[in-house]
N, C-alpha and C positions, 0 to 999 in steps of 0.2 A: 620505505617501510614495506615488509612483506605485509600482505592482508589477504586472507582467504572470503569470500562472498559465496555466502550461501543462497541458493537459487540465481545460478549467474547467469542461466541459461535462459530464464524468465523474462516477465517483461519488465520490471526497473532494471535487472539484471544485465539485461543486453546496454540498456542506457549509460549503467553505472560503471560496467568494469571497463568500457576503451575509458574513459574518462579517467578515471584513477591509473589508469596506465599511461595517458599522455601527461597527468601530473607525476611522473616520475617513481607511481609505486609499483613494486613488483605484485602483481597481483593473478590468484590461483580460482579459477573457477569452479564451484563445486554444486552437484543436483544430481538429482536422479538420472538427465539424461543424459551425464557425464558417469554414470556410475557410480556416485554416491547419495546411497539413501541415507538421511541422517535419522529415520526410525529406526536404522543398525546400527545400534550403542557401538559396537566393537568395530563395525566397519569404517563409520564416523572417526570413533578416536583413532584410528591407527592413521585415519588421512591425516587427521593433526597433528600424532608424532610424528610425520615421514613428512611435512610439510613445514612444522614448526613456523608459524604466523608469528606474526605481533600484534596483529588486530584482524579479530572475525567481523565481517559485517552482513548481519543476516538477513536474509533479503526473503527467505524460503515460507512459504505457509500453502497450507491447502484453503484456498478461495474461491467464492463465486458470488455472484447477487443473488438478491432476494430471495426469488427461486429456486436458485441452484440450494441455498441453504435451507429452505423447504424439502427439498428433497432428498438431502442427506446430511441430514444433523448430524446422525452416529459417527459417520465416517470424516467427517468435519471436523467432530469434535475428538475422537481418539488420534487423527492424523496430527490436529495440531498441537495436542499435550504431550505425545511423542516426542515429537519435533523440538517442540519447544525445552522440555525437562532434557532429553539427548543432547541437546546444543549446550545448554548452560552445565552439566555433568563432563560432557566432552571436554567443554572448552579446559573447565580447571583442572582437572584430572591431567591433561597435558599439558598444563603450565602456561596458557594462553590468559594474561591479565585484562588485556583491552578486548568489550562487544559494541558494538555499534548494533541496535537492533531497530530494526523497523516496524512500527507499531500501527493499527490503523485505528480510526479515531471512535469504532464502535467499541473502543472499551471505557469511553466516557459514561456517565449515569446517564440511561433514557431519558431521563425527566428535563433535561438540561437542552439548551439551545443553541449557549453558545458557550466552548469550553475552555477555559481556563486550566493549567498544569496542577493548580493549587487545590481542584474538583472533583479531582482523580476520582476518590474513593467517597464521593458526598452521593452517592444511590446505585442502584441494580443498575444493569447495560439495559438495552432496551431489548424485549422479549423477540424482537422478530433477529436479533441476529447474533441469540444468546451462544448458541453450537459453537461462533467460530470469534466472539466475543471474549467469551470466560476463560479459555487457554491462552490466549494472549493476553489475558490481567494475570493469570495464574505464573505464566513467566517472570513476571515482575517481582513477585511473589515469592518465586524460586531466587532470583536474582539477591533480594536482600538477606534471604537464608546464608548463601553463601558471603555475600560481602559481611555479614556477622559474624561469620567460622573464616574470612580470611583477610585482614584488613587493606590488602595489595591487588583485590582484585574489582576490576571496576568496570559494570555495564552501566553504559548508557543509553536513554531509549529517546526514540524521536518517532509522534507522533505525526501519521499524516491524514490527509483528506482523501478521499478518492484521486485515483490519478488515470490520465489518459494518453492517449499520443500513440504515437507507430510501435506498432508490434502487442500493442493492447489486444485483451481477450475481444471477439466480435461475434462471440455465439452467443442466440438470446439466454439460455439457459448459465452460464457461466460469467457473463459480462455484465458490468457496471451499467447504469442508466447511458450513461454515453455512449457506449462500444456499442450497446443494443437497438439504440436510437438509428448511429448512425449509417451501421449494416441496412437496418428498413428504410431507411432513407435511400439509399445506395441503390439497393434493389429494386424499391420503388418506384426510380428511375429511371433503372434500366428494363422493367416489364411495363412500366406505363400507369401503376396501379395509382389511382388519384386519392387513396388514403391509408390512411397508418394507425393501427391502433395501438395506443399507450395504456401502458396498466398503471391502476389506481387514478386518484384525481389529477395530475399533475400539477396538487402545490404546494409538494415535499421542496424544501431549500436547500442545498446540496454544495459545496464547495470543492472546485474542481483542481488540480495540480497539476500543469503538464511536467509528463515523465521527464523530462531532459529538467528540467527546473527543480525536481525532486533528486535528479542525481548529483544536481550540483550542489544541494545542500546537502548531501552526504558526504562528498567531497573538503566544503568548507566544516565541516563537526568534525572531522577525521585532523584535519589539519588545526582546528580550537579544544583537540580530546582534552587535553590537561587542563584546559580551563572547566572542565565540568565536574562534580563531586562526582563520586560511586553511584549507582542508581537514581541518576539526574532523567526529570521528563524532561522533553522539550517539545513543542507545536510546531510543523514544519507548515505552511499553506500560505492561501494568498486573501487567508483574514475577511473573506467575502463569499455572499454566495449566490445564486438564482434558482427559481421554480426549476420545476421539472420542463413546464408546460413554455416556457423561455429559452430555455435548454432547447429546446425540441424546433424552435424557431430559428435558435443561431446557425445550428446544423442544415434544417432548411436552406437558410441562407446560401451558407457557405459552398452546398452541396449543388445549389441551381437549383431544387426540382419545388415547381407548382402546387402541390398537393395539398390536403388537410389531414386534421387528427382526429380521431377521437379517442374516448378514453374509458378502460375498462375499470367500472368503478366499484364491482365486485373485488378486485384484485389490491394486495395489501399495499399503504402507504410507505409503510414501516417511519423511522421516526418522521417528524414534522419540519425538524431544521436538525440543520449539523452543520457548524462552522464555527474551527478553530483561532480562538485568541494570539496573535502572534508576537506580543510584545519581547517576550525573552529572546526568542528566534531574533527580532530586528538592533536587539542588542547586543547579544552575543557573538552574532555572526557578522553581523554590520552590510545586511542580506536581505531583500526579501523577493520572492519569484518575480522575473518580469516580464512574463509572458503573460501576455492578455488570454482571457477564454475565446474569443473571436479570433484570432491570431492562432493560438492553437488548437482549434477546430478546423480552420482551415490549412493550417499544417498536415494535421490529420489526415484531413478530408482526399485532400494530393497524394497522400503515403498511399492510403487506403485503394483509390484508383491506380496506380501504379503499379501496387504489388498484388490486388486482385484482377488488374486489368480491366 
């Protein structure tokens, strides 16, 4: 199967397209730093006609943590309604019926702790990560418009947890609780500094997905597409989750280094828990991640050393 991935050059991106090319799909990589901005309506679709796919798999969003979304809502928030309404106009506009979209799980309702497919739309996102929240619900959004004007075309969406592993973002300002963890940890070991400060309490609950284990379930949905209806959710993760303040210990571990924490408890929690229900994922796929959080932390922890030296 041809399949185009949008943000190949990113970080699931890098994981997911050898992968889909060792299963035997022809697969075209597309992003910005390849040259295609998919905010260019016309640039986008013309890659699509001169490409002609059978399945986009969109990987692309403008991201960061907590912070990072603090400090650029706007551009957050117009990057990824762009993005998002371009990809779903593109895709049909050229004839492309199959999306495999990559969803992340802040567009469950804040109030919720642990999510269900069926919950989707039962409250608000949660306010700290509305900016980059509400355009990837509004995708969906977009998605059934068109599957209502077209009855042959069919996105499906697969929600995840946060994800980590080699080639993860590792700036504090841009990176997930992990990445940002375990850069300070890193560092902290290599200047000698005998502690670390953590923002907020550390005892937000968090559900972790190593990237390589997120690509392979992109891989098995790709290969089960016709088993799923038109504008199908599905929960991709490992159904579990830990503290910040645990989090912050494993990495320790894994890392060697002595140190302590402490914790800046001015600074925001944002939700309390988040961790995805995976029942349909364990049935439909006959799948679920198997890589421990220990295990890949210290996957990580080796990439991280090696390629920062």
């Amino acid at each position: 199967m041809k399949i185009v991935v949008t943000g190949g050059t990113g970080f699931l991106g890098k994981a997911l397209v050898p992968k889909l090319r060792a299963a035997g799909h022809e697969v075209v990589s597309c992003s910005r730093g390849e040259g295609i901005d998919i905010r260019d309506f016309e640039k986008f679709k013309s890659f699509l006609d001169s490409e002609k796919p059978e399945l986009v798999v969109h990987c692309a969003a403008h991201v960061g943590g907590i912070g990072y979304n603090a400090l650029y809502p706007v551009e957050i928030f117009e990057d990824n309604v762009h993005i998002g309404l371009n990809l779903i106009k593109a895709c049909h506009a050229s004839g492309v019926k199959k999306v495999l979209n990559v969803v992340p799980n802040c567009v469950y309702p804040g109030k919720l702790g642990e999510y269900e497919e069926s919950l989707l739309w039962e409250g608000a996102v949660h306010e700290s990560i509305l900016s980059y929240a509400m355009p990837r619900r509004l995708l969906w959004g977009a998605c059934l418009s068109y599957c209502k004007q077209d009855a042959d075309f069919k996105p499906v969406h697969l929600i995840f947890p946060n994800m980590y592993g080699p080639h993860d973002h590792f700036e504090p300002i841009r990176s997930h609780a992990l990445g940002a963890l375990l850069k300070k940890i890193m560092e902290a070991q290599d200047t000698g500094d005998a502690t670390i400060e953590i923002w907020g309490s550390g005892k937000p609950i968090r559900e972790w997905l190593y990237v390589e284990d997120g690509a392979d379930s992109i891989i098995r949905s790709v290969e089960q597409f016709d088993s799923f209806t038109a504008n199908e959710v599905m929960n991709i993760g490992v159904t579990k989750g830990v503290s910040i303040s645990e989090l912050a210990e494993m990495i320790k571990s894994a890392a060697g280094w002595s140190g302590s924490f402490t914790y800046a408890r001015d600074k925001p929690d944002g939700a309390m828990k988040k961790i995805l229900i995976g029942e349909k994922m364990k049935k439909l796929l006959n799948w679920e991640p198997p890589t421990s959080l220990p295990d890949g932390i210290a996957e990580t922890v080796a990439w991280y050393r090696k390629t920062f030296n």
